[in-house]
N, C-alpha and C positions, 0 to 999 in steps of 0.2 A: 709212297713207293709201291710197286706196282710187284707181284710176284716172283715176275721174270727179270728184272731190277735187283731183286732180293738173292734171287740166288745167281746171278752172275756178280753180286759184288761180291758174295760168301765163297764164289768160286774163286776168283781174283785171290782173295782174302788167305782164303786156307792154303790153295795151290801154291799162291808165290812164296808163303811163309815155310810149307813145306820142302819148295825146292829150296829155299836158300837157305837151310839147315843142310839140306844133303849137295848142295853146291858148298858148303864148309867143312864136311864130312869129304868130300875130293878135295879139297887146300892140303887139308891136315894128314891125308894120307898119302897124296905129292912129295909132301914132307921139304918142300924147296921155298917156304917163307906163307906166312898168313895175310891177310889186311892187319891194324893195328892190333882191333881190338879181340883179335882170335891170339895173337899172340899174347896180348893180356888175359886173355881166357885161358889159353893152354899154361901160361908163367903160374896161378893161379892151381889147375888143375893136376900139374906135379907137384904140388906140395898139399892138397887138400884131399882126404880119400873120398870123395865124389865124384862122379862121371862128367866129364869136361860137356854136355848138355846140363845138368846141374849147375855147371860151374854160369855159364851163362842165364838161366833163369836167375840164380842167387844175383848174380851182380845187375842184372836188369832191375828187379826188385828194387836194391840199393840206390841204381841211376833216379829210378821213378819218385824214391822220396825226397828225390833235389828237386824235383818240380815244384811241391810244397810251396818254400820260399820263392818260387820262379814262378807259380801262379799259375802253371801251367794246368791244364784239365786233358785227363786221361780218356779214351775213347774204347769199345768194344777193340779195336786193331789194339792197342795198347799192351790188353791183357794177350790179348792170341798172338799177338810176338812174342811175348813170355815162354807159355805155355808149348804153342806148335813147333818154334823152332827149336827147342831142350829136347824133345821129345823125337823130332825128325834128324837132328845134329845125330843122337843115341845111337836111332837105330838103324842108316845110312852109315856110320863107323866099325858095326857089328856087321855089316853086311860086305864090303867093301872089301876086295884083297890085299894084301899086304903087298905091295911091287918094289922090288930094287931094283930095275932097270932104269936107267934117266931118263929112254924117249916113253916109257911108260909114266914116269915120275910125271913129268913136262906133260904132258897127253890129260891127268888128270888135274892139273894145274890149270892150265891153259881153261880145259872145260870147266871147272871151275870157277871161274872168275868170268866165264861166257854165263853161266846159267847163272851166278849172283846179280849180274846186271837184268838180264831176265827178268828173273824173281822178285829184283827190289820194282821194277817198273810194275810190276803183276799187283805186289803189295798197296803200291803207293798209289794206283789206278781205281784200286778199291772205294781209297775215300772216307776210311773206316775210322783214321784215328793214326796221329806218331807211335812211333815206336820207342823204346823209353830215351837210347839216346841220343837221339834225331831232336825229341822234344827237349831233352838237355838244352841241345845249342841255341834251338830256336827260342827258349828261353831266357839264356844268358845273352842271345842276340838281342832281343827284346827290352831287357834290364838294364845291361850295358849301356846298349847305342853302338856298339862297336860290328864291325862287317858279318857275314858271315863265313866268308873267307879265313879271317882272323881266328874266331872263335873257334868254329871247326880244324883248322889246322894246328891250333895248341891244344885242341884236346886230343886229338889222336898224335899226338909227338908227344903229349902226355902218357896216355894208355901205351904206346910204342916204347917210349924209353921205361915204364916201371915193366910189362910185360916181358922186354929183352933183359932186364935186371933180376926176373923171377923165376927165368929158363925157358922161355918162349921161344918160337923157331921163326926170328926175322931174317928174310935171306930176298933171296931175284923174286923170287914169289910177292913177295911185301911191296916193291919197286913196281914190277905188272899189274897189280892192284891199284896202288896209285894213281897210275898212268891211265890205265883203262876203264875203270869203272864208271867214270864219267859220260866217257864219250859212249860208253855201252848202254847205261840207263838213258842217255840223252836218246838214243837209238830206239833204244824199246819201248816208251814212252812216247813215242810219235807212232805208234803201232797197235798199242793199248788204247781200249776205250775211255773215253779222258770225260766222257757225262755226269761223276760223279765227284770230282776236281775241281778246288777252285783255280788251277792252272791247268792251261790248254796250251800243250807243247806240241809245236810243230820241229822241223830238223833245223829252225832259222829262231825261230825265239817261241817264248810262251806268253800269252796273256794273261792278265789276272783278272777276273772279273767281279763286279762289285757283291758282296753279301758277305754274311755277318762278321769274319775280325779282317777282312781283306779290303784292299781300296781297288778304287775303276781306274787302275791305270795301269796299261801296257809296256813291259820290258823287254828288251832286246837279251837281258843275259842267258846267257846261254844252257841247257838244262842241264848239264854237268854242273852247274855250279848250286842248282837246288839242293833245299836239302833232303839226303836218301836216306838212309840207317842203315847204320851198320854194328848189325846186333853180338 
C-alpha cells in the first residue's frame, strides 16, 4: 500500500467514524427517537453514571468478546469504532444546543440520519475492519446459516425492545432510521472510493470479488441490505 492509499483510507477511517458519533450526538439532541442501538445506549446511559459515549465504547467492548466464539477476527476499524465514536458522540453532545422547537428538533433529525448514512459508507469504504456489531451478525450469520436479514433484524428488535424497557427515547425518529438508512448508505457507497472493498457498489447491485474469505460471484442485492454498523 502505497502512501497516498494510507492515508485516504485513514481519512475515510477517522472522518466517517467521527461524523457518525456527531450524526448521534444530532439523533439524541432531536430528541424525537434513535436507531436501535442508541436507544439501548441512552436506556443504559440513564441508569449508569457514565457519559452516554462511555456507554457505547463499554458495550462495544462487550459485543467484541461474542466474536470469540463466533470466530470472528477484529481489525485496526474494530478498535477505532470503539475509541473515535465514544469520544466524537461526547464531545458533539457538549457542543450542540439544547432546542425545543419541533422544526428545529426534525432539522436535527432528519440531518442526522443524512450524515449517519454518510458516515457509515465513509467507514465502510475504508476497508479497515467491522465494527463490533456489524461483525456480531456477520458472525452469527456465518455460524447459523440463517439470512442476514434474519439475524440483523432480531438483533436490533432485540437492543430496541431491552433499550425502550431501560428508558431509551424510541419514537418517529427510530421509524426514519429504519426506513432510510439503507437507501442512504446504498447512496453513499456508489459515491465512495470502493478500491479497498471486497464489494463494489454500484446504485443497481454490488460485486463481490474473489480474495481471501469472499467468493467470485456477483449479487444483485441490493446495498441496503449489506451489512453497515450501527454502533
Amino acid at each position: 500500500m502505497n502512501a497516498r492509499d494510507l492515508a485516504l483510507r485513514t481519512t475515510l477511517l477517522v472522518g466517517g467514524l467521527t461524523l457518525y458519533g456527531t450524526s448521534m450526538a444530532m439523533m439524541i439532541t432531536g430528541g424525537l427517537g434513535l436507531n436501535p442501538w442508541d436507544v439501548f445506549h441512552q436506556g443504559l446511559a440513564a441508569r449508569l453514571p457514565i457519559s452516554f459515549g462511555a456507554i457505547t465504547a463499554v458495550t462495544g467492548v462487550m459485543v467484541l468478546l461474542l466474536w470469540i466464539p463466533l470466530r470472528q477476527r477484529p481489525g485496526i476499524g474494530t478498535v477505532a469504532n470503539i475509541v473515535i465514536i465514544a469520544v466524537s458522540v461526547d464531545l458533539a453532545l457538549d457542543w450542540l444546543p439544547e432546542v425545543a422547537s419541533i422544526p428545529s428538533r426534525a432539522a436535527l433529525l432528519t440531518g442526522g440520519v443524512v450524515l449517519n448514512g454518510l458516515a457509515t459508507a465513509a467507514y465502510i469504504s475504508a476497508g479497515l475492519g467491522a465494527g463490533p456489531r456489524d461483525g456480531l451478525m456477520t458472525g452469527l450469520v456465518a455460524r447459523s446459516g440463517l439470512s442476514v436479514r434474519l439475524v440483523r433484524t432480531a438483533i436490533e428488535l432485540a437492543v430496541l425492545g431491552t433499550g425502550w424497557l431501560l428508558g431509551g427515547t424510541a419514537g418517529v425518529g427510530t421509524v426514519l432510521y429504519a426506513l432510510a438508512i439503507g437507501p442512504l448508505v446504498h447512496f453513499f457507497l456508489g459515491v465512495m472510493p470502493q478500491k479497498f472493498t471486497a464489494q463494489k457498489f454500484t446504485a443497481r447491485k454490488c460485486t463481490v470479488r474473489a480474495g481471501g474469505d469472499h467468493s467470485s460471484v456477483e449479487s444483485s442485492e441490493p446495498a441496503d441490505r449489506i451489512p453497515t454498523e450501527t454502533p
